[in-house]
N, C-alpha and C positions, 0 to 999 in steps of 0.2 A: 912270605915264606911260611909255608907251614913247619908249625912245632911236630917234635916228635912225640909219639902218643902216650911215653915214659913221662916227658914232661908235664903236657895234660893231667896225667895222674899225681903226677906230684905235685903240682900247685893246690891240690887238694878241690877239683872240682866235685869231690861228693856232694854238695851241692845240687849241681844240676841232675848228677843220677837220684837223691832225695826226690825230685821232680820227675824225672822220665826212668822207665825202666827199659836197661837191654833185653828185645826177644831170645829168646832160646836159636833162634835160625842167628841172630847179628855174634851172638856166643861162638856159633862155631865154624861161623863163615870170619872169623877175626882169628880164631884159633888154628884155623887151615892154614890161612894165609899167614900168619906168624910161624906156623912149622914147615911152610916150605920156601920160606926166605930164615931160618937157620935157627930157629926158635929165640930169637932176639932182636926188638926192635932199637932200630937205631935211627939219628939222624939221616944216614945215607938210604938207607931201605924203607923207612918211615911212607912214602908219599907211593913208593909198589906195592906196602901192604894194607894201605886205606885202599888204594884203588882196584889190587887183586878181592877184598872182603864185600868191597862193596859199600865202602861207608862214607859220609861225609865229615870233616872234619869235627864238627860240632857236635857227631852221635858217636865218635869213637869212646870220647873220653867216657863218656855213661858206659858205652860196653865196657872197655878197660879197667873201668870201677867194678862192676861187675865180677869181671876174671879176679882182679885181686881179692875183691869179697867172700870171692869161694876157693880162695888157694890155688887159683889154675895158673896163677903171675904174680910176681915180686918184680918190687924197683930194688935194681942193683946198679950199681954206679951211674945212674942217671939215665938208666935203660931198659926197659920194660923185658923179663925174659918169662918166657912160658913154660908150666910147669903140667906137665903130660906125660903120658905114654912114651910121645915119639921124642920129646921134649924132658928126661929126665935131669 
């Protein structure tokens, strides 16, 4: 079952972004895809918006660390939501 990418971040994989850094393209190919599935990712949307960005399960969390690093997302109730333009 894939986790949800909220969760990901919450287990506190910085870590593995320490290690790998998200590109600037996986940034807003993740960022797209989270604002046009409602600008919040959840359990049930989770597995449309890895595969609408483009990513595999194991490079999302580094992106995700990422967006939160630079204020583009917050974990709120156990769900990644994104903070944007389209996404206020």
């Amino acid at each position: 079952m894939i986790r949800t990418l909220a969760l990901a971040a919450t287990l506190g994989l910085a870590a593995t972004a320490a290690l790998a850094q998200a590109t600037p393209e996986q940034q807003s190919a993740l960022q797209a895809a989270i604002e046009a599935n409602g600008c919040r990712v959840t359990a049930e949307n989770n597995s449309a918006i890895l595969s609408s960005a483009g990513l595999a399960e194991a490079d999302a969390a580094t992106v995700v660390q990422a967006l939160i690093n630079t204020g583009n997302a917050v974990i709120e109730n156990g769900e990644l939501v994104l903070k944007s333009a389209k996404c206020p």
